[in-house]
VEXDO-90471 format. One line per field, with one value per residue: x, y, z of N, C-alpha, C, CB in turn; residue number from 1; residue in one letter. Coordinates in steps of 0.02 Angstrom, whole numbers. Glycine has a CB too. Layout:
N
n_u = (X | ...) .
n_v = (Y | ...) .
n_w = (Z | ...) .
ca_u = (X | ...) .
ca_v = (Y | ...) .
ca_w = (Z | ...) .
c_u = (X | ...) .
c_v = (Y | ...) .
c_w = (Z | ...) .
cb_u = (X | ...) .
cb_v = (Y | ...) .
cb_w = (Z | ...) .
pos = (NUM | ...) .
code = (a | ...) .
***
This chain:
180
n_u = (4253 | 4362 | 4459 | 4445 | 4473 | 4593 | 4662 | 4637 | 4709 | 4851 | 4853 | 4849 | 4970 | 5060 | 5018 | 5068 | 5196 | 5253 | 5233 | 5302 | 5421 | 5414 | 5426 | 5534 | 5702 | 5873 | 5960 | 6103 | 6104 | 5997 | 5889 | 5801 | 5909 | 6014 | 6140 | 6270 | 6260 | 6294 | 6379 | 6294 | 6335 | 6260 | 6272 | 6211 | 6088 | 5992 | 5985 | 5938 | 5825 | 5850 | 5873 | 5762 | 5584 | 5469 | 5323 | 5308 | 5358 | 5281 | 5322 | 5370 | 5288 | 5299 | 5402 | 5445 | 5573 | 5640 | 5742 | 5745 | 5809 | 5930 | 5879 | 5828 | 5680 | 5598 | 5437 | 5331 | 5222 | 5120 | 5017 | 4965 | 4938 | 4851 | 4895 | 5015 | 5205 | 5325 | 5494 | 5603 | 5779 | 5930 | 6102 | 6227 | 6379 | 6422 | 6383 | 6219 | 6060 | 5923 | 5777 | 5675 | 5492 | 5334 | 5237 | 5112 | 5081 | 4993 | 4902 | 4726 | 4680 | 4763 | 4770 | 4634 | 4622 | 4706 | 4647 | 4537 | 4577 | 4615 | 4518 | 4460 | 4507 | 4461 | 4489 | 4524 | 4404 | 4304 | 4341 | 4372 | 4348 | 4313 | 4407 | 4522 | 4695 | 4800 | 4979 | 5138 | 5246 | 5422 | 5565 | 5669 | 5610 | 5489 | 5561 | 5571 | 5462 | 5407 | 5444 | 5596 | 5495 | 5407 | 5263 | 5108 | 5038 | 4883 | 4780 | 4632 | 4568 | 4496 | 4401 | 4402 | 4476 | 4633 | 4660 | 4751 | 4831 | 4951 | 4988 | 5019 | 5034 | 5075 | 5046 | 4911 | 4872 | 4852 | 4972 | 5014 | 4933 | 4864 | 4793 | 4731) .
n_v = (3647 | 3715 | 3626 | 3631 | 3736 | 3771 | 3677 | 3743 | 3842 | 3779 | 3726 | 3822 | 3905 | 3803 | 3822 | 3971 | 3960 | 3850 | 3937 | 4069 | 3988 | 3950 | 4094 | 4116 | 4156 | 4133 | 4150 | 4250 | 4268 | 4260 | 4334 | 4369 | 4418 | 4466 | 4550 | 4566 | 4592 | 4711 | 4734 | 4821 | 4960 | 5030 | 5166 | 5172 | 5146 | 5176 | 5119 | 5018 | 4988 | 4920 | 4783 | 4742 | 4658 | 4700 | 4634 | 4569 | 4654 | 4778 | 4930 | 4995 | 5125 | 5200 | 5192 | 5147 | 5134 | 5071 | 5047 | 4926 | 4902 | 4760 | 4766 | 4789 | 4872 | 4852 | 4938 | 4931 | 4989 | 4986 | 5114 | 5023 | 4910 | 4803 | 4802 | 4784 | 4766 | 4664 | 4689 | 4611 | 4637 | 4575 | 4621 | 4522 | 4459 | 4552 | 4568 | 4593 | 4505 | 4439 | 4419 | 4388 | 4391 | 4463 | 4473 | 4541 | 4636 | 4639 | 4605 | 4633 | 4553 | 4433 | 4390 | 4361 | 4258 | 4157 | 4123 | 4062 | 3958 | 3901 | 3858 | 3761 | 3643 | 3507 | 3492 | 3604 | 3677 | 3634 | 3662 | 3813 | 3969 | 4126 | 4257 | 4305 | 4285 | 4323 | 4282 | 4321 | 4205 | 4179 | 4092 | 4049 | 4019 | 3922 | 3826 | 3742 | 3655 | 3622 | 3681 | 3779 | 3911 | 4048 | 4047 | 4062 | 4099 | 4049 | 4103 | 4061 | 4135 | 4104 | 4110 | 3956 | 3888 | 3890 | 3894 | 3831 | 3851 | 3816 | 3871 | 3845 | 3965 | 3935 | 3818 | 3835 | 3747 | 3679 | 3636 | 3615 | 3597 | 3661 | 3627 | 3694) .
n_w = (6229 | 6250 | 6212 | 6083 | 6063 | 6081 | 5990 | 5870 | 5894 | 5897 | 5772 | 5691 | 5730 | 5677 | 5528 | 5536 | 5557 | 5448 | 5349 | 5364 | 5358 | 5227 | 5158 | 5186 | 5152 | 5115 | 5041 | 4951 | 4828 | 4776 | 4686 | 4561 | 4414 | 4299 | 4319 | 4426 | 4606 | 4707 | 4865 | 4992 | 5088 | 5253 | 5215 | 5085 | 5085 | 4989 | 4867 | 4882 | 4795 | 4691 | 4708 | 4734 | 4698 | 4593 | 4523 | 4360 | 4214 | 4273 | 4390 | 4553 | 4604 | 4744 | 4886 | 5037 | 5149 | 5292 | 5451 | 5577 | 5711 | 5662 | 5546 | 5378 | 5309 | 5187 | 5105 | 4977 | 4836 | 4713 | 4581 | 4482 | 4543 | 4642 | 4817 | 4911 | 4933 | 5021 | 5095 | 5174 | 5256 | 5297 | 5360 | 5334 | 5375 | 5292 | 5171 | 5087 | 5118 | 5075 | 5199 | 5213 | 5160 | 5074 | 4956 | 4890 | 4799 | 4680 | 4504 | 4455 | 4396 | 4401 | 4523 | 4520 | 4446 | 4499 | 4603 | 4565 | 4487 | 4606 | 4677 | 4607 | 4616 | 4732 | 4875 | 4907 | 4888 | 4959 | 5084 | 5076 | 5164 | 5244 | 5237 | 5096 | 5035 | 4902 | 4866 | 4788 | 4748 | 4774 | 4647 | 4729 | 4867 | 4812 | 4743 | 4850 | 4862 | 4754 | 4607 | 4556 | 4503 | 4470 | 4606 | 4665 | 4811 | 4882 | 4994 | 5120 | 5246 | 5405 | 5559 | 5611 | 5524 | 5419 | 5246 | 5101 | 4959 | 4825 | 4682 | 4535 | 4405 | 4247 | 4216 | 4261 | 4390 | 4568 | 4633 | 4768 | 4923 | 5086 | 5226 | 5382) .
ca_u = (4266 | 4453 | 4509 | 4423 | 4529 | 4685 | 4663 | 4633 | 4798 | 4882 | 4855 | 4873 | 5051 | 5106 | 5026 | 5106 | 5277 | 5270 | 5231 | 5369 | 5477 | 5408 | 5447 | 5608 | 5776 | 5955 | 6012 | 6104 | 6101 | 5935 | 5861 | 5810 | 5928 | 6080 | 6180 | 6290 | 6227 | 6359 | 6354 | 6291 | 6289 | 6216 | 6253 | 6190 | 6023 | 5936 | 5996 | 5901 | 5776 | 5901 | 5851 | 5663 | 5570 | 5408 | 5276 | 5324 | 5325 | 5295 | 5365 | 5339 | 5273 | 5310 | 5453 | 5454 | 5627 | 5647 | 5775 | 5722 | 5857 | 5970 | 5821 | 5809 | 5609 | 5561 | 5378 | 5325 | 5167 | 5126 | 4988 | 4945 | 4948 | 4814 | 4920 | 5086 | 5256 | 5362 | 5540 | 5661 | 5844 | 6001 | 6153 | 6276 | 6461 | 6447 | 6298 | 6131 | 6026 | 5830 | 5795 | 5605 | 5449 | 5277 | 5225 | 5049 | 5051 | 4982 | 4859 | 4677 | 4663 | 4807 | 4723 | 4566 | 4640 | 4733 | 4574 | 4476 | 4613 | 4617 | 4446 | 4454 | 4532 | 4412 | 4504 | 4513 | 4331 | 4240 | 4339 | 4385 | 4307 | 4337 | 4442 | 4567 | 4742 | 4854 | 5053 | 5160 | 5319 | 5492 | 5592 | 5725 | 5577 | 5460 | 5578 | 5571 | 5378 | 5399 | 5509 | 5605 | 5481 | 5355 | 5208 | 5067 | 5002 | 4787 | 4745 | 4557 | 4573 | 4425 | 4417 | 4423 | 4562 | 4658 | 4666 | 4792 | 4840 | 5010 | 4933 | 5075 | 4983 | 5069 | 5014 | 4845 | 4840 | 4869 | 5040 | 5012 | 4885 | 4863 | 4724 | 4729) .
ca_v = (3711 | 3723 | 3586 | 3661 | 3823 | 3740 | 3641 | 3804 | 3890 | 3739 | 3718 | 3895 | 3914 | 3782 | 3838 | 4009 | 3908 | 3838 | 4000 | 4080 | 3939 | 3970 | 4143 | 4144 | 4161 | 4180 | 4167 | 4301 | 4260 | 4226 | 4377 | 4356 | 4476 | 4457 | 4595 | 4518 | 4642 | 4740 | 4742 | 4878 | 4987 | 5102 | 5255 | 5169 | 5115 | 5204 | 5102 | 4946 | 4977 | 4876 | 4731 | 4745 | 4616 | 4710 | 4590 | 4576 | 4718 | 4829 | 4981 | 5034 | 5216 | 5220 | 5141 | 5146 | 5103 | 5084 | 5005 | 4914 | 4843 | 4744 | 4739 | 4835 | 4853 | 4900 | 4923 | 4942 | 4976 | 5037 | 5129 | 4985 | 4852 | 4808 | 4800 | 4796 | 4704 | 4690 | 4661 | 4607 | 4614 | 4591 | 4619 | 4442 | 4482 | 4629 | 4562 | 4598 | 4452 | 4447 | 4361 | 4368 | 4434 | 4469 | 4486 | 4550 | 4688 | 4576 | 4645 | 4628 | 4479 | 4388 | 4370 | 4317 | 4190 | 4120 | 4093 | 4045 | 3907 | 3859 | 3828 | 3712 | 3585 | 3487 | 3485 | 3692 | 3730 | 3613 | 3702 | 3878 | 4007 | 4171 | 4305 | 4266 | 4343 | 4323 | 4324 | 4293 | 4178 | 4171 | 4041 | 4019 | 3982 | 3875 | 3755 | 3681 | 3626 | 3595 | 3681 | 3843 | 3971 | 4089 | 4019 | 4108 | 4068 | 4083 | 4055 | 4079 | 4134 | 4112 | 4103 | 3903 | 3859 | 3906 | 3853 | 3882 | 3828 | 3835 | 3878 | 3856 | 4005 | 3940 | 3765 | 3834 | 3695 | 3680 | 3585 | 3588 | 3611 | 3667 | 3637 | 3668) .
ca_w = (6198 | 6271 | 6172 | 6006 | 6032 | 6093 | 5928 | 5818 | 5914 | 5879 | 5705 | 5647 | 5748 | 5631 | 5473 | 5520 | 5554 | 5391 | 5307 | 5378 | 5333 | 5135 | 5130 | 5231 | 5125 | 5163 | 4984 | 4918 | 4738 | 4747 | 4632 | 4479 | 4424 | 4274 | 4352 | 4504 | 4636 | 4747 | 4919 | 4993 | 5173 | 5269 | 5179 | 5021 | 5084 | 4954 | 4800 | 4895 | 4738 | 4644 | 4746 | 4731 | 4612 | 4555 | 4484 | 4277 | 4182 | 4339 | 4426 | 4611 | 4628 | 4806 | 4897 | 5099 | 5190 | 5362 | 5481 | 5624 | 5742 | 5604 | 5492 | 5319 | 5287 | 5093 | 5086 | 4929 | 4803 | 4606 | 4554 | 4429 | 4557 | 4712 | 4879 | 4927 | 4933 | 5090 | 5096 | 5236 | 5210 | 5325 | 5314 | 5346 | 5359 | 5242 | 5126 | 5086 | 5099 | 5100 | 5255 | 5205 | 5079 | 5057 | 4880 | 4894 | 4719 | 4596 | 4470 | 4502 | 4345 | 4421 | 4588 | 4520 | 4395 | 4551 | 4656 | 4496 | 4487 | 4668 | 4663 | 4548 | 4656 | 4765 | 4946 | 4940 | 4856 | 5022 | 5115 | 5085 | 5187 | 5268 | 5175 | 5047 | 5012 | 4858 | 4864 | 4749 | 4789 | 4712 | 4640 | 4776 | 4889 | 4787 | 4744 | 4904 | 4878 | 4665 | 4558 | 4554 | 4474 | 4545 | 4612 | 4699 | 4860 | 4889 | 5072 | 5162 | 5329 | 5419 | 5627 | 5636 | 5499 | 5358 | 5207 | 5071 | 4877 | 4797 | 4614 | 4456 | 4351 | 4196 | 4218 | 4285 | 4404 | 4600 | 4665 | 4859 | 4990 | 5154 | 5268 | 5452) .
c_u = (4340 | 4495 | 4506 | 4468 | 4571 | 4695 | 4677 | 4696 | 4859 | 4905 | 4862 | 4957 | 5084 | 5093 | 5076 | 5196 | 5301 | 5268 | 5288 | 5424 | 5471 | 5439 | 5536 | 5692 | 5831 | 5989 | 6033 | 6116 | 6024 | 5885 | 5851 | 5854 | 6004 | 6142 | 6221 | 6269 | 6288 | 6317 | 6340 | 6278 | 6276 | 6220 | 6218 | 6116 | 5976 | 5954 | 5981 | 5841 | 5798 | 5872 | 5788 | 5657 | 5501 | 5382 | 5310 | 5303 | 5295 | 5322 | 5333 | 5331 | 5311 | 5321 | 5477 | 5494 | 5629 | 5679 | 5740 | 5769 | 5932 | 5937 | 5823 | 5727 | 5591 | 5474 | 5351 | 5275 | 5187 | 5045 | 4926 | 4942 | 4887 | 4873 | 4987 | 5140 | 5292 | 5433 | 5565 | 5740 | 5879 | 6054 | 6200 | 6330 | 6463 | 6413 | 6250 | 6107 | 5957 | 5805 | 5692 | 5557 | 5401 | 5259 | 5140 | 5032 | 5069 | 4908 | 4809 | 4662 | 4698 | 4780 | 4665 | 4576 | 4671 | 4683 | 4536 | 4523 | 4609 | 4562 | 4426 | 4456 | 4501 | 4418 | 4499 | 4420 | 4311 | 4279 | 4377 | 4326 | 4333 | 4357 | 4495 | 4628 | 4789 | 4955 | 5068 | 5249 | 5362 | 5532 | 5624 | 5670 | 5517 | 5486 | 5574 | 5525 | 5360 | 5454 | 5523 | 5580 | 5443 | 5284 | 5186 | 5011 | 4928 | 4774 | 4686 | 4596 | 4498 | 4451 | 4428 | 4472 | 4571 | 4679 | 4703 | 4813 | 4902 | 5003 | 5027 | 5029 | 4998 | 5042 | 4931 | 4828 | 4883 | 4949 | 5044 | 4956 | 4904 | 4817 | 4721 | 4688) .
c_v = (3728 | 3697 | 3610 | 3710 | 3796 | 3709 | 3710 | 3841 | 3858 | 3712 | 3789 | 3915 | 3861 | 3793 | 3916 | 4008 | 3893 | 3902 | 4018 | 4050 | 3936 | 4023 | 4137 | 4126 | 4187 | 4167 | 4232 | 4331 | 4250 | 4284 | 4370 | 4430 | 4475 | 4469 | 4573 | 4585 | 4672 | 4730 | 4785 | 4902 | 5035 | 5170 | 5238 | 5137 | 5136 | 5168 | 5013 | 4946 | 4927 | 4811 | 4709 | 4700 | 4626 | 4666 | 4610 | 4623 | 4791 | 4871 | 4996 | 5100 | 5234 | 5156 | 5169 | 5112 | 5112 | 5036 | 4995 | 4875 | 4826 | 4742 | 4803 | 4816 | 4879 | 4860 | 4944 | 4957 | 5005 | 5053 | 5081 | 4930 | 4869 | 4781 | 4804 | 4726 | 4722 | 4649 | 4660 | 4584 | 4632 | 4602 | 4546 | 4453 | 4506 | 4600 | 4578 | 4550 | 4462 | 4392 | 4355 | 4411 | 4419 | 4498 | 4494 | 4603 | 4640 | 4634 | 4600 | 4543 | 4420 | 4348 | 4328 | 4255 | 4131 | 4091 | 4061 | 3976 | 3855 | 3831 | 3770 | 3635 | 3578 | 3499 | 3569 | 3691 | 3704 | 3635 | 3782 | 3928 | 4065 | 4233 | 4273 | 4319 | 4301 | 4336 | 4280 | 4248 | 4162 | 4102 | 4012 | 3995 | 3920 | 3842 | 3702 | 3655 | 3602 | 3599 | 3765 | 3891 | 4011 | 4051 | 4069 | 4078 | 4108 | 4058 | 4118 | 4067 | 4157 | 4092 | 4035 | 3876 | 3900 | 3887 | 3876 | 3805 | 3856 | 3837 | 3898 | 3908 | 3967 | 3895 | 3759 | 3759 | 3700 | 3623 | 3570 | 3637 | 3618 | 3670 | 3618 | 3734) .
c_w = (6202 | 6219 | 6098 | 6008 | 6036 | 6025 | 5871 | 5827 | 5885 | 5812 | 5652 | 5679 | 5698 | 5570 | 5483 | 5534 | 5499 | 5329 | 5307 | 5348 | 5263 | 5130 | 5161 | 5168 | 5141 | 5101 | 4943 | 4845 | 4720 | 4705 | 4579 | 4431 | 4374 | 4294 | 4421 | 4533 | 4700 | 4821 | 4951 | 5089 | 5174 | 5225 | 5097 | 5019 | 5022 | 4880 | 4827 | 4826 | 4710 | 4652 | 4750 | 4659 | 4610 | 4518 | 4407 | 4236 | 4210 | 4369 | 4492 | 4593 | 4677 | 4852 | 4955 | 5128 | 5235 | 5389 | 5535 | 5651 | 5673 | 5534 | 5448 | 5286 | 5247 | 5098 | 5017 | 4867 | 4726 | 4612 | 4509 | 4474 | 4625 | 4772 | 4866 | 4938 | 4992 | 5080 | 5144 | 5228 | 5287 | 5293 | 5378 | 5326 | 5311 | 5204 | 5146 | 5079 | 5103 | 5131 | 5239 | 5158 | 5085 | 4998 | 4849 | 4802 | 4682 | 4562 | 4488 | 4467 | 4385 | 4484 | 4582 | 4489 | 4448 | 4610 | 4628 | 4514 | 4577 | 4688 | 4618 | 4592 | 4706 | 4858 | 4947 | 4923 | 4925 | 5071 | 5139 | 5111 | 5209 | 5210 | 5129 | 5018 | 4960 | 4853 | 4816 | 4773 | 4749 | 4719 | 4692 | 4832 | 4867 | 4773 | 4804 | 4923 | 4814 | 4642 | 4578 | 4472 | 4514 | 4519 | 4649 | 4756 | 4856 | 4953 | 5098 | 5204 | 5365 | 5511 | 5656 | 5590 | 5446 | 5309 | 5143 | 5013 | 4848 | 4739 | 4581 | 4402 | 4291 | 4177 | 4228 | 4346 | 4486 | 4624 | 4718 | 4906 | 5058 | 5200 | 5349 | 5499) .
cb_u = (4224 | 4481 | 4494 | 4340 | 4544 | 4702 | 4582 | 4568 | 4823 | 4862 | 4791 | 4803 | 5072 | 5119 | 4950 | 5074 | 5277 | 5229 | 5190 | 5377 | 5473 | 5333 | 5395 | 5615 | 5778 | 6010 | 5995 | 6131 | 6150 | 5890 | 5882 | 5713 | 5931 | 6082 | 6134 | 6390 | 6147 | 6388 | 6370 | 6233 | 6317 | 6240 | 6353 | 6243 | 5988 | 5935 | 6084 | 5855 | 5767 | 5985 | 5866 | 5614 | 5589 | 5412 | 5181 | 5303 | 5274 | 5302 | 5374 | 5378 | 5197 | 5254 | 5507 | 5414 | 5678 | 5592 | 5836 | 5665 | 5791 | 6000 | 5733 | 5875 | 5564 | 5628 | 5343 | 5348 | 5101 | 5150 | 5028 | 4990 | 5035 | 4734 | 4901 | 5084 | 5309 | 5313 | 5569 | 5634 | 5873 | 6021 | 6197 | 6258 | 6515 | 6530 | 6270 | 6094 | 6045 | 5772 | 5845 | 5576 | 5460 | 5254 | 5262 | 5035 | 5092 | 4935 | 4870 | 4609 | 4705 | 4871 | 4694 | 4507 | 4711 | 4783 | 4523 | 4474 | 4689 | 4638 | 4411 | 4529 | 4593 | 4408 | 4585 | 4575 | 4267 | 4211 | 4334 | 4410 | 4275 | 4387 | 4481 | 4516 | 4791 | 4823 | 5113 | 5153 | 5315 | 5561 | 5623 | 5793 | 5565 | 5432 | 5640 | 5593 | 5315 | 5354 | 5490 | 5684 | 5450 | 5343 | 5203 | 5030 | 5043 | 4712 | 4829 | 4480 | 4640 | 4359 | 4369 | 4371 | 4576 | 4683 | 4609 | 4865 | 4778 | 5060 | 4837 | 5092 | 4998 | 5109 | 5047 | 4795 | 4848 | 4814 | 5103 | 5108 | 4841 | 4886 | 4668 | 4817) .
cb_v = (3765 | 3675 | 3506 | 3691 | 3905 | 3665 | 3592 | 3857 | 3891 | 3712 | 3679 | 3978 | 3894 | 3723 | 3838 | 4054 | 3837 | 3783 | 4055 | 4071 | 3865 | 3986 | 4210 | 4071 | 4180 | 4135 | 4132 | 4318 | 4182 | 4187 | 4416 | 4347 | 4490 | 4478 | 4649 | 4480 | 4608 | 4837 | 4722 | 4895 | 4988 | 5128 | 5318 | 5129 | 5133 | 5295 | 5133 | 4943 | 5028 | 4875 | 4740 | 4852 | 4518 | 4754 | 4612 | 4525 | 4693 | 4819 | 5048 | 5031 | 5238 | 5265 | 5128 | 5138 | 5108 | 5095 | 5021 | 4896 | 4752 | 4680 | 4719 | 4822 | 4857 | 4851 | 4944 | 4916 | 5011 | 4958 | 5160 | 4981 | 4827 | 4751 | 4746 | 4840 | 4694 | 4666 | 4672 | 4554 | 4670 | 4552 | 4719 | 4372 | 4436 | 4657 | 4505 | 4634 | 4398 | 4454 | 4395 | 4367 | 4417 | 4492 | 4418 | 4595 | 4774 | 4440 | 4665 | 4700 | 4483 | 4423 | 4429 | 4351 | 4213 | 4163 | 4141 | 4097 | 3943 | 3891 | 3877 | 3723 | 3585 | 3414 | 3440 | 3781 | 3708 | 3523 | 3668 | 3897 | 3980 | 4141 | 4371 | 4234 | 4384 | 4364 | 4330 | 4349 | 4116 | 4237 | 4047 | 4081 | 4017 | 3879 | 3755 | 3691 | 3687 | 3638 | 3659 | 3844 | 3964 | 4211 | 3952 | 4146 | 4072 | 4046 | 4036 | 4039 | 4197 | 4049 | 4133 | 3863 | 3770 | 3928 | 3830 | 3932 | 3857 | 3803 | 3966 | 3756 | 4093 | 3951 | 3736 | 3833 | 3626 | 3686 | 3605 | 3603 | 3562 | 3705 | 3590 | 3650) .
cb_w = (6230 | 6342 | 6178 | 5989 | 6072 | 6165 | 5918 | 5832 | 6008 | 5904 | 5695 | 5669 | 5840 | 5635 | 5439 | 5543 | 5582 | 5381 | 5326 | 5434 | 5362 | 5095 | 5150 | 5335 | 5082 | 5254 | 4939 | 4946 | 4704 | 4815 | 4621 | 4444 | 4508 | 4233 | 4366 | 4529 | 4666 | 4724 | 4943 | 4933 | 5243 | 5339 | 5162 | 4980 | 5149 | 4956 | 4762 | 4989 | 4689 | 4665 | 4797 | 4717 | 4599 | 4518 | 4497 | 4241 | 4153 | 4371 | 4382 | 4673 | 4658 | 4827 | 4840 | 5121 | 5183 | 5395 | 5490 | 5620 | 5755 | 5616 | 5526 | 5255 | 5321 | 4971 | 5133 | 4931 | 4841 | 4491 | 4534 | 4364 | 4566 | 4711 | 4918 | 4995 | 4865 | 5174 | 5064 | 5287 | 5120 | 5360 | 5295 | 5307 | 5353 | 5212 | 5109 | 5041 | 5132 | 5035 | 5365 | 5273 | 4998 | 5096 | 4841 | 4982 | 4688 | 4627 | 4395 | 4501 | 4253 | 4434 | 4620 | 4484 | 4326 | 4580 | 4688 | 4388 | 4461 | 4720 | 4637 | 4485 | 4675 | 4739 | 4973 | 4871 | 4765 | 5038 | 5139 | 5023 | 5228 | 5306 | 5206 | 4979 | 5083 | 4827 | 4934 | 4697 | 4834 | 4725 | 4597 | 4806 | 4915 | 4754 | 4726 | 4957 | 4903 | 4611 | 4454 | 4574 | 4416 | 4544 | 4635 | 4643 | 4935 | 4826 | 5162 | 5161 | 5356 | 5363 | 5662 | 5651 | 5468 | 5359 | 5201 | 5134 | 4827 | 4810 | 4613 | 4400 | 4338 | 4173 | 4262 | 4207 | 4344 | 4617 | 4663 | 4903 | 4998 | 5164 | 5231 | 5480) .
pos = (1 | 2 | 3 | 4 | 5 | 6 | 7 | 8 | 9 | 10 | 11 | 12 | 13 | 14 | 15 | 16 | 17 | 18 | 19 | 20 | 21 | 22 | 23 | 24 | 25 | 26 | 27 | 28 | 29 | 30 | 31 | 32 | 33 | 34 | 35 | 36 | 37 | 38 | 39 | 40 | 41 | 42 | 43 | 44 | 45 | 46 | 47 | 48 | 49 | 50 | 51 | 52 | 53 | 54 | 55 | 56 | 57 | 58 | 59 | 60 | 61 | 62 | 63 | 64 | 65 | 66 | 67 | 68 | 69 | 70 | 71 | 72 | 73 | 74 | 75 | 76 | 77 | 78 | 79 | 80 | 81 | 82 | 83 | 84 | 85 | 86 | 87 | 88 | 89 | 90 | 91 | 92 | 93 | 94 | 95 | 96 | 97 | 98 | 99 | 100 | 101 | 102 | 103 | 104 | 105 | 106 | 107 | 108 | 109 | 110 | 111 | 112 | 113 | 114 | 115 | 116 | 117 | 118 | 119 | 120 | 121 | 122 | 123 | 124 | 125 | 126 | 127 | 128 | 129 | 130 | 131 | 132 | 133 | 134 | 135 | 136 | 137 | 138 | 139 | 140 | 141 | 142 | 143 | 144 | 145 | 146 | 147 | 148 | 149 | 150 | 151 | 152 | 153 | 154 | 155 | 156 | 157 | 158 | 159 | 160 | 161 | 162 | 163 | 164 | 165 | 166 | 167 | 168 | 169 | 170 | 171 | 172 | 173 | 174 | 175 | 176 | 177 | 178 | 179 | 180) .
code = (x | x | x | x | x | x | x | x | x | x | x | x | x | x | x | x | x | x | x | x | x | x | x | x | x | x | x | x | x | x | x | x | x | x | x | x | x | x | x | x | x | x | x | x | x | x | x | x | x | x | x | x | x | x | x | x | x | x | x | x | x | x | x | x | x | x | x | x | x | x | x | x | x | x | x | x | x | x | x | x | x | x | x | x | x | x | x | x | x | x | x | x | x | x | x | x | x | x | x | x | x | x | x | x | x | x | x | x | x | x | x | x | x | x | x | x | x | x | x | x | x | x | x | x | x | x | x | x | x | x | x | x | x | x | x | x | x | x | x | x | x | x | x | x | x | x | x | x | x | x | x | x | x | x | x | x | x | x | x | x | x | x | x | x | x | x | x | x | x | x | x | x | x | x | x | x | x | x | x | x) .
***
C-alpha cells in the first residue's frame, strides 16, 4: 500500500512539474497583441487589462488584481464564459512579463468539443476518469510540445492518476498525451 501511494505522489509531482513547466513564461513579447506594449508600474497597475488575452471575441466583466510579494495576480471571468482565467505577471528590470496562466473561461461548446475530441483517442478514452478541466494554452507555450498556436489542454483527475490531452481544436485531433 506504501509503495502504491509513494508511486501516486510520485507521479503526480511530476505531472504537476511538467504542467507548471507548460504554462510558465518569461517572454515579454509573447501576447498576441500588434500594439508593442509599454512597460508599466505600480501606479499604473490598473491598465494590466491591456495585457489580458480573453478567449476570441470575448470581454471580461470582472477583472480582480492583486499583488502578492513581487507577484501581479489578474483573476479574471465574462458573463459569456464558464470559469475563470488567472494571470501572473512580474516585473524583470522594469518589465512586465507573464511568469504564468490559467486559461479556464472557455465557452461551454468549446469545452465539450475538446473532451468530445480527446475521447476520441484510444490511450485517454481507457483511461480517463475522475473530473475533467479545460484550459486553454497560448502560443508562446505550445510551441514547445507542437507548434505555436493555442491548444487546449483536457486532463481527468481522479485519486490514482491523471490523465491529460493536448487537443489542436482546428485540426480536431490530439498532439500529446499524458498519463501518470
Amino acid at each position: 500500500m506504501k509503495i502504491k501511494i509513494k508511486f501516486i505522489f510520485i507521479s503526480l509531482s511530476i505531472f504537476l512539474i511538467f504542467i507548471s513547466g507548460c504554462l510558465n513564461s518569461e517572454n515579454p513579447n509573447a501576447f498576441n497583441n500588434s500594439e508593442s506594449k509599454k512597460i508599466l508600474d505600480n501606479k499604473d497597475i490598473n491598465k494590466l487589462e491591456e495585457y489580458l488575452i480573453p478567449f476570441d471575441g470575448y470581454k471580461y466583466d470582472n477583472i480582480n488584481i492583486s499583488k502578492i510579494n513581487n507577484e501581479i495576480v489578474v483573476r479574471a471571468t465574462s458573463k459569456d464564459l464558464d470559469g475563470e482565467d488567472t494571470y501572473v505577471f512580474i516585473y524583470k528590470n522594469g518589465t512586465l512579463i507573464l511568469k504564468s496562466y490559467s486559461l479556464e473561461a472557455l465557452p461551454r461548446q468549446v469545452k465539450e468539443k475538446c473532451i468530445n475530441i480527446a475521447l476520441k483517442n484510444e490511450e485517454i478514452y481507457k483511461n480517463a476518469e475522475g473530473y475533467v478541466t479545460v484550459k486553454r494554452i497560448l502560443p508562446q507555450t505550445s510551441k514547445k510540445f507542437y507548434m505555436p498556436k493555442v491548444l487546449f489542454s483536457v486532463t481527468w483527475h481522479s485519486k490514482d492518476k491523471v490523465v491529460s490531452a493536448l487537443v489542436d481544436l482546428d485540426e480536431e485531433k490530439v498532439v500529446k498525451t499524458y498519463i501518470g
